[in-house]
C-alpha positions in Angstrom: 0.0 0.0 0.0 1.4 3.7 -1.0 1.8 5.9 2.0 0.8 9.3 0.6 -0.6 12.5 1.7 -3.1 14.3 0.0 -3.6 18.0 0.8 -6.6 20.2 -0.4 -6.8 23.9 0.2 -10.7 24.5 0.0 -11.5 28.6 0.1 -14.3 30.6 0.7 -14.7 34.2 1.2 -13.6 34.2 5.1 -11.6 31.2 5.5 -9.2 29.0 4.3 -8.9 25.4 5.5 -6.6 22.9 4.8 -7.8 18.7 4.9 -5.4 16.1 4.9 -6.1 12.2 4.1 -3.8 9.6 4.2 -2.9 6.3 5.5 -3.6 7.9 9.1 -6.0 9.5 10.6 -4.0 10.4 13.7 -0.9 11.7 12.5 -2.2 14.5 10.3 -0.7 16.7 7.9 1.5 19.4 9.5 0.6 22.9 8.0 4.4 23.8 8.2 4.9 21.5 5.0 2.1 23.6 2.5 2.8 26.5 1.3 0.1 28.3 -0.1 0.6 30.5 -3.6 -1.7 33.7 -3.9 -1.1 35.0 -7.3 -2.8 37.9 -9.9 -5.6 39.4 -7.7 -6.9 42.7 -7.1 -7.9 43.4 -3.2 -9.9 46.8 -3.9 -11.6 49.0 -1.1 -11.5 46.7 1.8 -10.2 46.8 5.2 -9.2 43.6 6.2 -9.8 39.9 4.2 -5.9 40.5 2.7 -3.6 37.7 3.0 -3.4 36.8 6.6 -0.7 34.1 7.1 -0.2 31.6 9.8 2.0 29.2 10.3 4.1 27.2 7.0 4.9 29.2 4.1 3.3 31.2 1.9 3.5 33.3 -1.7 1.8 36.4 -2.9 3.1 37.4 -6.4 1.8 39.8 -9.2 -1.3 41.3 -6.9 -2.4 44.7 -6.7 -3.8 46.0 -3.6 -5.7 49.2 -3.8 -7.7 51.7 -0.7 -7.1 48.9 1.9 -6.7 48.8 5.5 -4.5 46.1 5.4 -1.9 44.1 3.2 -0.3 41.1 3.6 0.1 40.5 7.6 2.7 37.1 8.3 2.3 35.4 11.9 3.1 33.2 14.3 5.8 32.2 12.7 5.1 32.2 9.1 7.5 32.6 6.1 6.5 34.8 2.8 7.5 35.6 -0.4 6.2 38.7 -1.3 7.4 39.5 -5.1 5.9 41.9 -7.8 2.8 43.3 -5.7 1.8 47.2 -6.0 0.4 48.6 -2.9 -1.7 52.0 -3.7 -3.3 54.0 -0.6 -2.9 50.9 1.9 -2.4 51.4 5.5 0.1 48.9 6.0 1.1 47.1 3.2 3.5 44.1 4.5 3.6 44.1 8.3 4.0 40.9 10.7 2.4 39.8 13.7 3.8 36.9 16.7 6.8 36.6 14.7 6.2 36.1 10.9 8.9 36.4 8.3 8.8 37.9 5.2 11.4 38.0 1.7 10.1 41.0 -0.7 11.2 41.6 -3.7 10.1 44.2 -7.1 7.3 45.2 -4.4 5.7 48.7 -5.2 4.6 50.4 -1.6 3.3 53.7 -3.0 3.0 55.6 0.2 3.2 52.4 2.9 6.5 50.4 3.3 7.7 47.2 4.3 7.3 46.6 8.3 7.6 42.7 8.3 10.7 40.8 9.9 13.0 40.1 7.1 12.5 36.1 5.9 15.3 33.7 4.7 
């Protein structure tokens, strides 16, 4: 029998979980080994509801964020790769929270900046 493990990121509005199957139902999937990509999407006139990360690694590339509250907050230990985003009249654009970690890169803050703990 294959030992595998399958994981699905299912996504609504609000929330994001992630569901694990495998050969074990005990021994679940640990969240530090997903990393979750968040690619080409506009985030326009809203306060929060930005990428909020948690825990394992994560990847927001070629997004435009526009008249939010928030950015992109990394937490609790988190690591990001933040590359090619444009930021235009948000609050904070890249900021952590409980120790997340963040690599930019080609970011455009327009009148917000970087405040996140640098990321290897």
């Amino acid at each position: 029998m294959a030992n595998f493990k399958l994981i699905y990121i299912l996504a609504t509005a609000y929330l994001a979980y992630v569901v694990a199957s495998g050969p074990s139902v005990v021994k679940r999937a640990s969240v530090d080994d997903v990393c979750f990509p968040k690619n080409n999407n506009f985030w326009y006139n809203i306060n929060t509801r930005t990428p909020s990360f948690r825990f394992g690694t994560g990847h927001v590339y070629k997004s435009y964020f526009e008249n939010a509250g928030d950015g992109i907050n990394t937490r609790m230990g988190a690591q990001m790769l933040v590359e090619s985003n444009v930021f235009v009249n948000v609050d904070e654009a890249l900021y952590s929270t409980d120790k997340g970690y963040t690599v930019a890169r080609n970011n455009d803050w327009g009148s917000s900046k970087n405040a996140a703990l640098e990321g290897t």
